[in-house]
ZAKE-458326 format. One record per residue (C-alpha): residue in one letter; y, z, x. Coordinates in steps of 0.001 Angstrom, whole numbers, plus 500000, padded with zeros to 6 digits. Last residue first. Example, Ala and Ser with C-alpha at 12.3 -4.5 7.8 and 13.67 -1.06 7.14 Angstrom:
BEGIN
S498940507140513670/A495500507800512300/
END
This chain:
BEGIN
X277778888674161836/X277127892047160837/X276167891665157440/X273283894901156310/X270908893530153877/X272782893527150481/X272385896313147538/X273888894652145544/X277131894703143297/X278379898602143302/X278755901109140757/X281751903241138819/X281220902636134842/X284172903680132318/X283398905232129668/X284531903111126004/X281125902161125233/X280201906415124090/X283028905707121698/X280408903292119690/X281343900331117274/X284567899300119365/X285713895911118882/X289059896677117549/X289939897700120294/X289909894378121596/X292426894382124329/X293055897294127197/X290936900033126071/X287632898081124961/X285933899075128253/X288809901289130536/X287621900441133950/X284466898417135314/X284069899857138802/X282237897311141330/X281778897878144644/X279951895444146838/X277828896765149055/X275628896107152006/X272766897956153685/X271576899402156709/X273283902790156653/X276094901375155037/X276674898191156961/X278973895079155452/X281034897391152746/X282874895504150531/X285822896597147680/X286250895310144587/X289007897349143258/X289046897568139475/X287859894894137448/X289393895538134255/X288091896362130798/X289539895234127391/X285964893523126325/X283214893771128400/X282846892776131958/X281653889378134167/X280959889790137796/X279554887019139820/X282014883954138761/X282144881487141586/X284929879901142950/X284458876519145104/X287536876709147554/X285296874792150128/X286387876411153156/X287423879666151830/X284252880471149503/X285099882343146640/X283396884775145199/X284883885696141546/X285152888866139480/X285472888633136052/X287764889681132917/X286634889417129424/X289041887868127283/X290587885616129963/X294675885297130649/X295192887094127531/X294969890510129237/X294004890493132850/X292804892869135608/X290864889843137902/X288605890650140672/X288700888107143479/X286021888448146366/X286989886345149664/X283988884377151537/X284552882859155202/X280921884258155946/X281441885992158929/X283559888818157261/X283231889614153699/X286701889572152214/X288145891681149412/X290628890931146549/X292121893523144149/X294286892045140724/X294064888456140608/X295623887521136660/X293285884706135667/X291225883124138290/X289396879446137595/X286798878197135373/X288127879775132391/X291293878033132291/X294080881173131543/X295116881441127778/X291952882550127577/X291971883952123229/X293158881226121579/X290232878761123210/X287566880961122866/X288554880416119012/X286605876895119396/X285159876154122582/X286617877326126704/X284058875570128919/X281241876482131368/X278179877838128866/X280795877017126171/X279587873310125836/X281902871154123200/X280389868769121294/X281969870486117913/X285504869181119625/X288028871566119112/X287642873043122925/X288657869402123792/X291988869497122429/X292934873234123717/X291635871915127278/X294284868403127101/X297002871065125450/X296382872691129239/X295080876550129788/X297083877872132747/X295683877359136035/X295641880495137982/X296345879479141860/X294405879960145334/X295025879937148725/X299426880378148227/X301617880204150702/X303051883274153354/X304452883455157281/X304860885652159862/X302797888439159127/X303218891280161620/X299337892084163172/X300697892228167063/X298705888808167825/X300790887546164811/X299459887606161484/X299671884292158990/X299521885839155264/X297176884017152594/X298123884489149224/X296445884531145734/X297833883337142773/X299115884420139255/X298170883492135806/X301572883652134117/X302593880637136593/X306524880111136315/X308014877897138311/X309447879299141845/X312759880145143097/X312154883692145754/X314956884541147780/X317258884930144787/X319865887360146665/X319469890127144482/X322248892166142219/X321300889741139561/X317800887800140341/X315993889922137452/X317939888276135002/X315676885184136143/X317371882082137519/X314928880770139866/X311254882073139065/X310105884900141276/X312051887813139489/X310133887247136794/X307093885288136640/X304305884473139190/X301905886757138074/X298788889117139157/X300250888239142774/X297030888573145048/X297823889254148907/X295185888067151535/X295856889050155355/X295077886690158098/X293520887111161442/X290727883973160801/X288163886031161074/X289070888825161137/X290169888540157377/X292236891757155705/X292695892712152437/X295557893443150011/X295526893952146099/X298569893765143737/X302271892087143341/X302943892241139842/X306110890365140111/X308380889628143328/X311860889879143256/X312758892363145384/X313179890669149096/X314769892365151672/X318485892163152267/X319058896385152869/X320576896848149835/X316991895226148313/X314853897695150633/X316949900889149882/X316482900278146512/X312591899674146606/X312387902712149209/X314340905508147276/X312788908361148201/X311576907010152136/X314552905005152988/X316641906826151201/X315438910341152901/X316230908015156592/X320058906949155215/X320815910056154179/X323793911280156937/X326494909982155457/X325632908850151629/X324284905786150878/X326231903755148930/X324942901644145666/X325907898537143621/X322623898390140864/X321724895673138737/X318383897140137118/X314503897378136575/X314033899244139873/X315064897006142126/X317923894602142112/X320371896082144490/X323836895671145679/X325458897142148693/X328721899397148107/X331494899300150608/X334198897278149273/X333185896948144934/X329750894922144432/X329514891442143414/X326250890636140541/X329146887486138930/X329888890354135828/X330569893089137919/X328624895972138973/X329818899273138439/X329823902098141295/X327366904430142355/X327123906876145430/X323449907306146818/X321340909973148246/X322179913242147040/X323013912015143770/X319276910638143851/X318331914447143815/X317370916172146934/X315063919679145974/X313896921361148893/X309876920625148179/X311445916664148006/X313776917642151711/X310740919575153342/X308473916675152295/X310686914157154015/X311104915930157078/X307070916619157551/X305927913170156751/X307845911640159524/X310724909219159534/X311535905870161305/X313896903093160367/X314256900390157703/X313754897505159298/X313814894237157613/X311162892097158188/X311464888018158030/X308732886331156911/X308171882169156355/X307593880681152856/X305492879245150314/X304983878178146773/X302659879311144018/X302466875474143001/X305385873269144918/X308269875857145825/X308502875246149752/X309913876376152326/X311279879865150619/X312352882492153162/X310868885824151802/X312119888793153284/X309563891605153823/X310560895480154270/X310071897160157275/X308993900889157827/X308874902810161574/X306023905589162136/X304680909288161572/X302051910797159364/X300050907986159357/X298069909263162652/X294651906578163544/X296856905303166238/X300393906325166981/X303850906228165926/X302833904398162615/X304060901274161796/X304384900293158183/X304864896985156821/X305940896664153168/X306574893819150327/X308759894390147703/X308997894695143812/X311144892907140959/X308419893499138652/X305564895798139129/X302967896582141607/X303977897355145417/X301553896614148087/X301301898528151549/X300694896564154673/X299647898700157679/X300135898633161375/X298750901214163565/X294879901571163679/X295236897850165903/X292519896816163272/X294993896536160372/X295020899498157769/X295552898573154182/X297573900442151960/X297284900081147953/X298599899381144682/X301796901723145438/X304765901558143201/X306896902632145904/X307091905720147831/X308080905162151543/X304983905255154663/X306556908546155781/X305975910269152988/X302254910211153544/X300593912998151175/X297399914319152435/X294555915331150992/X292023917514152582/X287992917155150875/X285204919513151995/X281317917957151607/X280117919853154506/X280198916328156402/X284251916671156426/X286041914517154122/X289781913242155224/X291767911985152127/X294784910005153093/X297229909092149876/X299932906726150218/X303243907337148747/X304698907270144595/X304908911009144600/X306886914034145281/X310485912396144685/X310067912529140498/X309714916333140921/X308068917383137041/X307564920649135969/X311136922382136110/X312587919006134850/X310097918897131855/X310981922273131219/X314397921310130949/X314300918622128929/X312423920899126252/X308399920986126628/X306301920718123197/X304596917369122656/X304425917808126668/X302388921369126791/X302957922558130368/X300343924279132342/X301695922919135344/X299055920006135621/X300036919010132273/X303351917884133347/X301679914477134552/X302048913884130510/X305406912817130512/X306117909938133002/X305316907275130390/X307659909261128220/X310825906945129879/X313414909067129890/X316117908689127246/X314031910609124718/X314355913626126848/X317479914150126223/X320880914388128714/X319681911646131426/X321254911061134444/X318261913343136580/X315659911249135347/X317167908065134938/X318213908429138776/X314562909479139700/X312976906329138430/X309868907496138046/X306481906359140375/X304639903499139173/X301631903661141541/X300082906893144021/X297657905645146260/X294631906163147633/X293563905994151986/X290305907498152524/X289019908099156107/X286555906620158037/X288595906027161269/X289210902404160447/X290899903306157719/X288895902688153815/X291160901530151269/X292662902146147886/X293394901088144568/X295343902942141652/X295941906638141600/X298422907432139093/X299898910964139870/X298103913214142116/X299279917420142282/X301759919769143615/X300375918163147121/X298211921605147781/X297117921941144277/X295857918437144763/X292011919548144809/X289862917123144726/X287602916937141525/X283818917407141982/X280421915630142120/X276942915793142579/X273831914653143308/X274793910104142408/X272710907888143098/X272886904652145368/X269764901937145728/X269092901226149769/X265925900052149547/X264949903409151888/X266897905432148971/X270680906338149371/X272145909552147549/X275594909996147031/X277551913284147460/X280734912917145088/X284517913299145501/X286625913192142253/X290235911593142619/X292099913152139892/X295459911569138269/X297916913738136110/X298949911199134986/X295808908967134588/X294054906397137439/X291317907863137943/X290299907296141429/X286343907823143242/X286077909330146108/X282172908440147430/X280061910898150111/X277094909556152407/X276021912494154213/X273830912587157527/X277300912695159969/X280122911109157743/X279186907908155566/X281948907591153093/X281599904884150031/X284948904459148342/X285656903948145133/X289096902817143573/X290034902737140074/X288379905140137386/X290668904952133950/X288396906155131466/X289793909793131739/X288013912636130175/X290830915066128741/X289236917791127101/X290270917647123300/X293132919342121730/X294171916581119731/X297248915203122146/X294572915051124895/X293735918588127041/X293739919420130895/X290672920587132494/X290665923614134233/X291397923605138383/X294095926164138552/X296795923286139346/X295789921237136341/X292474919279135741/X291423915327134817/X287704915218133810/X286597912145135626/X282934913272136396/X282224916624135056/X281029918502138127/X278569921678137896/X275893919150139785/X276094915910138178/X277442915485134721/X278377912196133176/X281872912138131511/X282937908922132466/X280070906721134295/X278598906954137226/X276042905431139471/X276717901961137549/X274072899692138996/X275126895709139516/X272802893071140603/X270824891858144017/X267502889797144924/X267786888378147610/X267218884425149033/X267682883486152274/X269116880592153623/X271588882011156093/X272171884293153270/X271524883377149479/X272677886345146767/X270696887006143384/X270820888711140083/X274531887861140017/X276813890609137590/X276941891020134003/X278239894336132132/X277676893596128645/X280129893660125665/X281517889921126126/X277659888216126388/X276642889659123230/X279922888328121379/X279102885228123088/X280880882727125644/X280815884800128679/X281052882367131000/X277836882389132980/X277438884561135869/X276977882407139129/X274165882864141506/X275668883888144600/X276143881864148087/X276412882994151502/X276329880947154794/X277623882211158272/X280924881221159667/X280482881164163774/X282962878360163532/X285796880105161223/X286556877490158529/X289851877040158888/X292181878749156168/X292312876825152590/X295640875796150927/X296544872029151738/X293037871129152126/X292707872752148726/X295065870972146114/X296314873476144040/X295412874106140758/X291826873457140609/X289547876060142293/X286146874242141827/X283042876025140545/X280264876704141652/X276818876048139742/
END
């Protein structure tokens, strides 16, 4: 049966049903309540459309390591193409796959699929599609990022309107801790083993090989990925669009405007602009202000965007391949005690710290697009929120859906996080997160922003009752369950990618969690209800990476699916075979073709 989101009361949170809404149910997954049930892959054996019954379920087309063609699928390789090696000498096979999309162009159907590893890989694959519509793989191979000095982190993604892929590139360096420090140990080493697509060894490299190896300005933008029928795959790096920690870019219909995620803590929100339609190599930037009207639950407030000027891909990549440093950018001074800033310096609190900063005459467009975040909080946008993740659009209703993995941080009132900000954002702590809705404008820019749908953390009420020997774990937390979802079971834990299936008022939550629930899910959730059902349950330490639907592929639906990291994240312990540890890249159906 569905279940109920409980945290926040719905008629206060749920958009309008549209009226042309069709109807679409799954069968629910049960909780997985079993040691059986927590190392499978489960998904709904059957979907309900406009009455209908069909029979559906998930098929992994690929899994880490598999072979198809001469192609190693997610083997991560340096500039000359060879696979790069672990610490123990070992090809480097990453379990990390993110993003997938599904590419029909001419009589192909291709797939790019994301690993999400330093240095990252995005491996493009021909796809087979029987008259049922089941997927297969014929063969695969990395994209090459020689080009773009390489892909770092590739998290989720998109699909533009013009049938192009649009990655990402998330957690980029902080380029001023890079170039202040005098040893390596005082940079952060989470940065150090992108250097093996130079050829560099990093258990070996000196400070200044790392340097020579590794630009901290070259990535942390949007990623397009234009794949000709013949199977060839051009990236392109859009500077333009800022470098943050991108999660993703999502194209609204006008082929213009685009709202780019940033993951982390004390992050922002983005609008980009381009110059033209279907071209993101040009355009204006804004940066959201949140103006809080209300803090009850996951809270609420109106949008104000901060402009932050134009720039094109070309001028900013001439200035990284050039060599700008943060010095270049910015003056520093010393914050004082009360956050205040000397005469002339603005204050920021991105980037993990209380910053007063100066642009420099003449920089303000390279700061913009280097040093975004920063640039952003000087500016008076908003940096405070935490673990901001997945975007989608509805046409529907014309609204945009953001998930928040938490509400913590910067976006509780009186965080450390709030020095050197303006505190925009004075919330109570909800450590399992919320989805928002975003109000859109007849021109796309989001006007306003409250919460659909809110984590419930686990109750002393719920920890009593999962005591009780009566207790049903088919829908209920029992016994040690209970220590290990600190997140009610019957509602979201940590939202991570969302996606909406249009004409049937229906948004798809996928969850990357820790404690929140053992084994993370994916959930349908019908808007004008707000029932939630679980449809997608994976094994332990995985994530549910980037749901993403397709409504016609050639006559058929999809839901992608891509299980990452199994046993990786949590629950290592767990692990009896290595060969469970690959990641699995597959889709939830295949669906008759929605076009309502």
């Amino acid at each position: 049966m569905s279940l109920r989101a409980s945290l926040l009361t719905a008629s206060a949170l749920i958009a309008p049903i549209a009226a042309f809404a069709g109807d679409l149910a799954f069968a629910p997954v049960p909780f997985a309540a079993d040691d059986a049930a927590k190392r499978a892959v489960l998904a709904s054996d059957m979907v309900t459309i406009d009455g209908k019954d069909y029979k559906i379920g998930f098929t992994a087309f690929a899994r880490t390591g598999d072979k198809f063609g001469t192609g190693t699928f997610g083997a991560l390789v340096d500039r000359k193409g060879q696979i790069v090696t672990s610490e123990d000498g070992s090809e480097h096979l990453s379990v990390d796959a993110d993003f997938t999309s599904l590419l029909p162009v001419g009589d192909k159907l291709y797939s790019i699929t994301h690993f999400e590893s330093r240095p990252g890989a995005m491996y493009l694959s021909e796809l087979k599609q029987d008259a049922e519509g089941n997927l297969s793989v014929v063969s695969t191979k990395p994209v090459d990022f020689s080009g773009l000095n390489g892909l770092w982190v590739p998290c989720a993604g998109s699909v533009t309107p013009w049938n192009t892929h649009l990655g990402s590139e998330e957690y980029p360096a902080d380029a001023r801790g890079i170039e202040e420090a005098t040893a390596l140990d005082q940079i952060d080493d989470y940065d150090f083993p992108m250097v093996r697509f130079e050829g560099v060894d990093p258990t070996k490299m000196t400070l200044d090989e790392f340097r020579a190896a590794y630009k901290p300005y070259r990535y942390g933008s949007p990623i397009e990925v234009t794949v000709t029928e013949g199977g060839e795959a051009t990236p392109v790096r859009h500077h333009a669009m800022g470098r943050v920690a991108v999660e993703l870019a999502k194209i609204m219909p006008d082929q213009k405007t685009a709202y780019i995620s940033d993951d982390g803590t004390n992050v922002g929100l983005f609008m980009f602009v381009a110059d033209k339609e279907g071209d993101l190599s040009a355009g204006t930037l804004y940066a959201a202000k949140w103006v809080q009207t209300s803090d009850e639950g996951a809270g609420a407030a109106t949008l104000e965007w901060v402009d932050l000027g134009h720039a094109d891909d070309a001028s900013v990549t001439k200035a990284v391949e050039d060599g700008i440093k943060f010095s270049d950018l910015f003056e520093t001074a010393d914050m004082a005690e009360d956050g205040t800033c000397p005469e002339g310096f603005a204050s920021s609190n991105a980037e993990g710290r209380a910053e007063c900063l100066k642009v420099k005459p003449g920089m303000e467009m390279l700061a913009s697009r280097l040093e975004t975040r920063r640039y952003a909080s000087m500016m008076g946008a908003t940096t405070e929120f935490r673990k901001m993740e997945g975007i989608t659009y509805n046409p529907d209703s014309n609204v945009v859906y953001l998930a928040m993995s938490e509400v913590a941080k910067g976006m509780t009132d009186g965080d450390k996080g709030d020095k050197g900000g303006r505190n925009d954002i004075r919330l109570k702590k909800n450590a399992c997160g919320a989805v928002y809705e975003l109000s859109l404008a007849d021109d796309f820019k989001a006007t306003a922003m409250k919460a659909v749908v809110a984590g419930k953390p686990m109750s002393e009420e719920q920890k009593t009752a999962a005591a009780d020997p009566s207790c049903d774990p088919t829908h209920n937390m029992c016994g040690a369950a209970a220590e290990v979802n600190t997140c009610d079971i019957n509602g979201i834990a940590n939202p991570d990618n969302v996606t909406y299936i249009p004409g049937y008022n229906t948004l798809i939550i996928g969850e990357d969690t820790g404690s929140g629930h053992q084994n993370d899910v994916i959930w349908a959730m019908n808007l004008g209800s707000g029932e939630l059902t679980r449809i997608f349950s994976t094994p332990y330490g995985s994530e549910t990476t980037s749901p993403y639907w397709y409504s016609d592929v050639n006559g058929h639906g999809y839901l992608m699916a891509v299980v990452q990291h199994p046993y990786g994240e949590s629950d290592e312990d767990k692990l009896s075979d290595a060969a469970d540890s690959r990641a699995y890249v597959g889709y939830v159906g295949p669906f008759p073709a929605l076009a309502k």
